[in-house]
N, C-alpha and C positions, 0 to 999 in steps of 0.2 A: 289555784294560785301557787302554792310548794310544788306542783309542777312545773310549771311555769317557773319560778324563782331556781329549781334544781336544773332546766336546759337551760338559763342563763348563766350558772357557775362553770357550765361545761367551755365557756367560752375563757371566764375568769377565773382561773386555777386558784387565787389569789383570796375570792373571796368564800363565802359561808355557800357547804354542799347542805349540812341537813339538813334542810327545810322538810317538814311533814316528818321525820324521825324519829321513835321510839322508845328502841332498845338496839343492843347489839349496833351500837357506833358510837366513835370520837372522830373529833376532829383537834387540832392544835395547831400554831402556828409557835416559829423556832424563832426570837429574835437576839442575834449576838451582836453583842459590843462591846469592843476593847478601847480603852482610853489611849491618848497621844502616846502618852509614857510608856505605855502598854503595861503599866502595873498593876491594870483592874480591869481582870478578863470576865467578862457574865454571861448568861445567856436566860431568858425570859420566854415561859411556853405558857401562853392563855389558852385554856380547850373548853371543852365541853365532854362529859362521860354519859353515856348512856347503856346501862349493863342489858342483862341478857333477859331479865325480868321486869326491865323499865325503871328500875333506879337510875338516877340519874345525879348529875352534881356538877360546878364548873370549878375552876381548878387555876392557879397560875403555881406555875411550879417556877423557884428559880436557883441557879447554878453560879455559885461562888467559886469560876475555875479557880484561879489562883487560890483557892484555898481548899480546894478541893472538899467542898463539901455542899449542899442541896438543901430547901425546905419546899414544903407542900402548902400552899394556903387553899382550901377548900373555901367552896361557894356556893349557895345553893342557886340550881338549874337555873331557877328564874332571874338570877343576877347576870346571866348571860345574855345580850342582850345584841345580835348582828345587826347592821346593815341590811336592807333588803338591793340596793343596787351599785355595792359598794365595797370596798374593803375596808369597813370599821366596825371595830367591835368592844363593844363599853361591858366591862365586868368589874361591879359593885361601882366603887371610886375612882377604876382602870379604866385606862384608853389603851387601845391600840390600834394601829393602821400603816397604811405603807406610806406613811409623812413622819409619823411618830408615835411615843409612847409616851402615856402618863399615868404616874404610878403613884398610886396611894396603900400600902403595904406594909407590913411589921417590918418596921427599921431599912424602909426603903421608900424613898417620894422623892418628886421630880417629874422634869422633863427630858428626853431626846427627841431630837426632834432630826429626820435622814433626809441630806440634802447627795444633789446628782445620783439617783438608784438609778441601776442598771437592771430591767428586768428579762427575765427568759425571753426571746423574741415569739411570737405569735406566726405561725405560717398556714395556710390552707391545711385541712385537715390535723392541724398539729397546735392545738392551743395551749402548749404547756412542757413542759422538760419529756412526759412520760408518751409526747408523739400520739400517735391514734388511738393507742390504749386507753386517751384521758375518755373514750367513749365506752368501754368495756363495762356491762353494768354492774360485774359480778365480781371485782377485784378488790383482793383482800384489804388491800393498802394501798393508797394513791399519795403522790408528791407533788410539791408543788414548789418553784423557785418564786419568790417574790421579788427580792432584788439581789444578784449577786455581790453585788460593792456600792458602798456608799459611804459620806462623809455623815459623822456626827457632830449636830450641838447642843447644848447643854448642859446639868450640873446635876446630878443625884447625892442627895443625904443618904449615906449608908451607914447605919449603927451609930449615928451622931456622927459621923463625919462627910463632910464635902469632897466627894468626887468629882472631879472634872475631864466630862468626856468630850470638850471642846475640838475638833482636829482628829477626834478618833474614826474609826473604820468599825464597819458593822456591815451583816450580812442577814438575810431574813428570808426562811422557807417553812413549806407546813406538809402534814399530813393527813388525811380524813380515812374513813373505814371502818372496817370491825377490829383488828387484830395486827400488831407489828409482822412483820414476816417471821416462822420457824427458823430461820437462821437467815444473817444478812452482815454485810460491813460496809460499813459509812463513812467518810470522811469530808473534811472541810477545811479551809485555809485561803484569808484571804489578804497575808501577812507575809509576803517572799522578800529575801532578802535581796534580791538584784531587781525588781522593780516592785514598784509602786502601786499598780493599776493593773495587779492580779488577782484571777479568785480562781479554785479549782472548790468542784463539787462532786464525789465520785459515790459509786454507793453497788453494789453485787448483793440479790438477794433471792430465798427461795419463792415461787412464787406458786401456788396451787391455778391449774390450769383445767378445768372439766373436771374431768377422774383423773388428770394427772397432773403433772407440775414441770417446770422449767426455770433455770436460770434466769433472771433476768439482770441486765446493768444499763444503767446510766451513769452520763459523767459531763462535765461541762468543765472545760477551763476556759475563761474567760482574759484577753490577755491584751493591753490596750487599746480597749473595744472590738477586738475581734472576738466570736466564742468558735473554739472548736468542740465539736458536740461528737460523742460516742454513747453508743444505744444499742440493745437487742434489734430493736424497731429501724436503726440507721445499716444495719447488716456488717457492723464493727465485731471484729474477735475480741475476745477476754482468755486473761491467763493470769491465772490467782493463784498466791502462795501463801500460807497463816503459817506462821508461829507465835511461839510464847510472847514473844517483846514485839510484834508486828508482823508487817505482810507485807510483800510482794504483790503490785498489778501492773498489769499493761493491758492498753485498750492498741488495737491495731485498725486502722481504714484503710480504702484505697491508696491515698493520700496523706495519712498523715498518722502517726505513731505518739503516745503520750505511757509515760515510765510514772512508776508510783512506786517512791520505795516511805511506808510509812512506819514510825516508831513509837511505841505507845508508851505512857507518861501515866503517873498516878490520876486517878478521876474521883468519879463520885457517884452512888447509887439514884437513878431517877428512873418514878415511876414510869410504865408503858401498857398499854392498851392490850387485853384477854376481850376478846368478844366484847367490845366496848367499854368492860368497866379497866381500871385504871391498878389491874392487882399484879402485873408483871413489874419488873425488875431488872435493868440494864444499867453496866455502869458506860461513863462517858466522861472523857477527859478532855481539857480546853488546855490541856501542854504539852499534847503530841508535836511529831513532828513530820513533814512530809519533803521525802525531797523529791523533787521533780523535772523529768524532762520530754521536752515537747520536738517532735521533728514533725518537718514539714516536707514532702516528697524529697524525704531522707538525710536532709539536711536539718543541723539543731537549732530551733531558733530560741526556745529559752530552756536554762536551766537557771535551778534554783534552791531554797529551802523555806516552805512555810513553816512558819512558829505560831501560837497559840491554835491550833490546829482541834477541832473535834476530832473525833474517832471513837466510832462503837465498833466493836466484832461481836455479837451475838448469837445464842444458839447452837445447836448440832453443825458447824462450821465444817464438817466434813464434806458435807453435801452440794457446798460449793463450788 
């Protein structure tokens, strides 16, 4: 049956891989939401940890961008409680799914509830952002887009006060595996100032390969329902540049050219995945900033600047 249930996620990037799992895996799902105002940036990770000797534990971690700071609520395993044909997943008094979240948490409850998601398109051979790989049985770290843009509603009590994410924008993706990548950079943004109805998701990381290893990237800019897609797997170049305050990308295709100049912003420490248990450490900031330009057989069709922006740089980034 966990076999079964595990070639059916292969279809559903979206929902619960470990089925039959022991040690040596997490899984998580990344839910962000910024309110109309945008003066209450968050972001919500329910997982699951399972270490190297079979400890295990479930977990909502959640991220006070604007205040840059993080808590851990720990759960034990059995509180975790997936969907078998579905993307829902109830931890303790939590809900999550790709309609909404409800949250019962130290100084956080409420609903949001995501109306019009746009999720990664589905194609032959390609059930998910990471293209054929999502078949790969032996890969460190797998991604998964659930919805790149969507409208929020509803109301969160936070610390005794009433937030309102009515009119706000949210964004929702996950990971599963044993272990984050040895070095990787991430970003997100789906807050541009020249329109409305964009969302960029970009991400370069190391990727162990047999006895050796390779680059790989994904990236998605999503742009009045069109998505332009760059990938190792699409046969798109990459050219990456780190420094201290940020980095330089450009994704190149036949067709079509997309510029990342991103700026990194104070963050906050949240936990990340060693061989399943949860004892790494990445900071992650919701006030980057990204500016961006997109061409189209060389012509520019949008420039821009996302604001509340994720962005992690992690790791030996030289190897990049």
């Amino acid at each position: 049956m966990d076999t079964l249930r595990r070639l059916r996620a292969l279809w559903h990037p979206d929902e619960y891989h470990g089925w039959g799992r022991t040690h040596r895996y997490f899984e998580g799902w990344y839910f962000k939401v910024v309110s109309r105002d945008e003066r209450c940036a968050m972001a919500f990770i329910p997982g699951i940890s399972m270490g190297a000797h079979g400890e295990q534990h479930a977990f909502v971690q959640v991220m006070y961008g604007s205040e840059c700071r993080s808590a851990y609520h720990r759960f034990a395993a059995s509180d975790f409680v997936p969907a078998q044909d579905r993307f829902e997943v109830a931890l303790g008094n939590n809900w999550f799914s790709a309609g909404s979240i409800d949250l019962d948490l130290p100084g956080i409850s409420g609903t949001i509830r995501f109306r019009d998601t746009h999720a990664w398109p589905k194609m032959l051979g390609a059930p998910g952002i990471m293209g054929w790989y999502s078949f790969v049985p032996f890969m460190e770290c797998n991604h998964g887009v659930v919805s790149l843009h969507h409208q929020l509603e509803g109301v969160l009590q936070i610390d005794g006060q009433e937030v309102d994410f009515n009119g706000g924008k949210g964004y929702i993706e996950k990971d599963w595996g044993s272990s984050f990548p040895r070095a990787y950079a991430w970003m997100q943004s789906n807050h541009f100032d020249t329109c409305d109805r964009a969302s960029l998701m970009a991400s370069v990381a190391h990727i162990p390969w047999l006895f050796s290893h390779f680059i790989g990237y994904i990236s998605g800019f999503w742009l009045e329902g069109r998505l332009f897609k760059f990938a190792t797997y699409t046969g798109a170049q990459k050219f990456l540049s780190i420094a201290d305050d940020g980095l330089e990308l450009i994704f190149k295709s036949a067709r079509n050219e997309l510029r990342i100049a991103a700026r990194q912003a104070p963050g906050t420490a949240l936990a990340s995945p060693l061989s399943g248990d949860m004892t790494g450490k990445i900071n992650e900031s919701l006030q980057a900033t990204l500016r961006v330009e997109l061409l189209e057989n060389k012509q520019r069709i949008f420039e821009g600047t996302g604001r509340h922006a994720g962005l992690e740089v992690a790791g030996d980034t030289r190897v990049l």
